[in-house]
N, C-alpha and C positions, 0 to 999 in steps of 0.2 A: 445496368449501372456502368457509369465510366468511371475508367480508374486516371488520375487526374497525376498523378504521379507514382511513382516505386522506388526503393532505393535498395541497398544490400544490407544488413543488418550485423553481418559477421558474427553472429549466438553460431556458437559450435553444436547446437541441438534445436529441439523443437521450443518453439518461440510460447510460452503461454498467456499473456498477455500484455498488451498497451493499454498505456495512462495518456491523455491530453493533459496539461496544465490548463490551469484556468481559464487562461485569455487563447489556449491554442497555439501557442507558438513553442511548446516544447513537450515533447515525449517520453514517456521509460518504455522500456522494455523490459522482460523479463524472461529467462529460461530455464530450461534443464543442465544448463552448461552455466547454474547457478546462479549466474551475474546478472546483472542490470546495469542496463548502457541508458542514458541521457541524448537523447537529441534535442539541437538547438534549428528552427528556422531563420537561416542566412535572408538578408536583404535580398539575394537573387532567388527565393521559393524554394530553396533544395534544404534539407535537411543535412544536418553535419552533426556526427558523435564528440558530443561534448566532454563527456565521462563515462567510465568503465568499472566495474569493480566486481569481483566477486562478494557475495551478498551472503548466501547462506553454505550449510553443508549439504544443502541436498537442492531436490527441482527446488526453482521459487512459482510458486506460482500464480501470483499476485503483485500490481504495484498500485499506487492511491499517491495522489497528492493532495495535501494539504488546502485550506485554502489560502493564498496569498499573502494574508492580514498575517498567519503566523511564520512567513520566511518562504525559501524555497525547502520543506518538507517535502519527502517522501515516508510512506509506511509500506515494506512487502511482507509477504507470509510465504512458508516453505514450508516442503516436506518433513524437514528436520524439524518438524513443532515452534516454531521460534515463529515472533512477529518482531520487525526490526525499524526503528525509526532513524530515518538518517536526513541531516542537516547539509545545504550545500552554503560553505565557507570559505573561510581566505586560512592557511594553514601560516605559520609563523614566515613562511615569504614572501608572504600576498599571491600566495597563487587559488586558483578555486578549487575547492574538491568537498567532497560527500565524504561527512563525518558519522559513524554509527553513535549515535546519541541514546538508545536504549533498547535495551534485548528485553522482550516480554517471553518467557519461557512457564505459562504456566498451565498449557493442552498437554496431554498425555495422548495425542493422536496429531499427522499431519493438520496444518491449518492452511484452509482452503481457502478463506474469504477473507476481502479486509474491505472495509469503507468508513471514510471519514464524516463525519457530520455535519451538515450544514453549519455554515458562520456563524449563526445565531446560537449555538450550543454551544460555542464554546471548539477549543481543540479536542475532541474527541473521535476514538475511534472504536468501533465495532468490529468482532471478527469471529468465525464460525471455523470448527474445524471437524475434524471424523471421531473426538469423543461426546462427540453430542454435547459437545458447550457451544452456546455465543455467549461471547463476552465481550463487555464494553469499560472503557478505557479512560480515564480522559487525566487532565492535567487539576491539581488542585487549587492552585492560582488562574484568579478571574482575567488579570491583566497577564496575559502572557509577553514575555518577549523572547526574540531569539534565546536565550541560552535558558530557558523551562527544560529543555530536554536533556537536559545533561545525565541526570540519573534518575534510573529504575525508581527510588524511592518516593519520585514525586507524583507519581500516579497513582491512581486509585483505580482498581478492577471492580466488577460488579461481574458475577456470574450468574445464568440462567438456564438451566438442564432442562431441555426438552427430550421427552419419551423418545424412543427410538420407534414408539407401535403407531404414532399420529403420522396421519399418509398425509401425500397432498392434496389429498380429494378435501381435509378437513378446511383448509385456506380454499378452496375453492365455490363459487355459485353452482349453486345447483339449481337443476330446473325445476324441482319437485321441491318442495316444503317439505320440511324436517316431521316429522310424527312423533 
């Protein structure tokens, strides 16, 4: 495999995951060094950190974005049990930045996973963490616009407790038929 370009990322720790954006022209990042940095693709192909923030109180270790139709979303998950949805806006000077628009605090263990839902569902999001919940998310207004996320209250959780005793062999084909 060629590697087609690299750049420096500056996470003060180990990096857990990259987001593409939709069309591929923009990235997150996320780390142990909590935050999540934004990169934009410049006209010349390089990459440039568009924004910075520190994100959660522990690793993060997940970022997702949004699809397009609902703004520039981001959703990450942390250590610190928290899933956090943040809005990129214009702050009262017109400058751009990542607004935290809503803290889901409702794992009683690190959350591991986050993904967004296809277009067609609507703004919703899914996420799995280490007390054996997934849970899924979403907004209660069909027409979204930018400012749905403002608060906590306008979502709706659905949770799903799966056993901790079902392995993966159960999600998997087998060669042998079941008896």
């Amino acid at each position: 495999m060629r590697v087609f370009h690299r750049f420096p990322t500056q996470h003060d720790d180990l990096i857990h995951d990259v987001s593409y954006d939709f069309y591929g022209k923009r990235l997150a990042t996320c780390s142990s060094d909590q935050k999540i940095k934004v990169w934009d693709l410049n006209e010349n192909g390089k990459w440039v950190m568009s924004a910075e923030w520190k994100s959660h109180s522990g690793s993060v270790w997940k970022v997702a974005w949004a699809h397009p139709e609902y703004g520039q979303v981001l959703a990450s998950c942390s250590f610190d049990r928290t899933v956090c949805i943040w809005e990129e806006g214009e702050d009262e000077r017109q400058v751009k930045r990542w607004q935290l628009k809503a803290t889901l605090v409702d794992s009683r263990d690190s959350v591991t996973d986050i993904k967004f839902a296809p277009k067609a569902f609507g703004l919703r999001l899914a996420t799995c963490s280490c007390d054996g919940y997934i849970q899924k998310t979403k907004t209660k207004r069909k027409n979204i616009s930018s400012d749905i996320l403002k608060h906590k209250d306008q979502f709706v959780l659905e949770q799903l407790l799966f056993s901790r005793s079902i392995s993966s062999s159960d999600f998997c084909s087998s060669p042998q038929p079941h008896q």
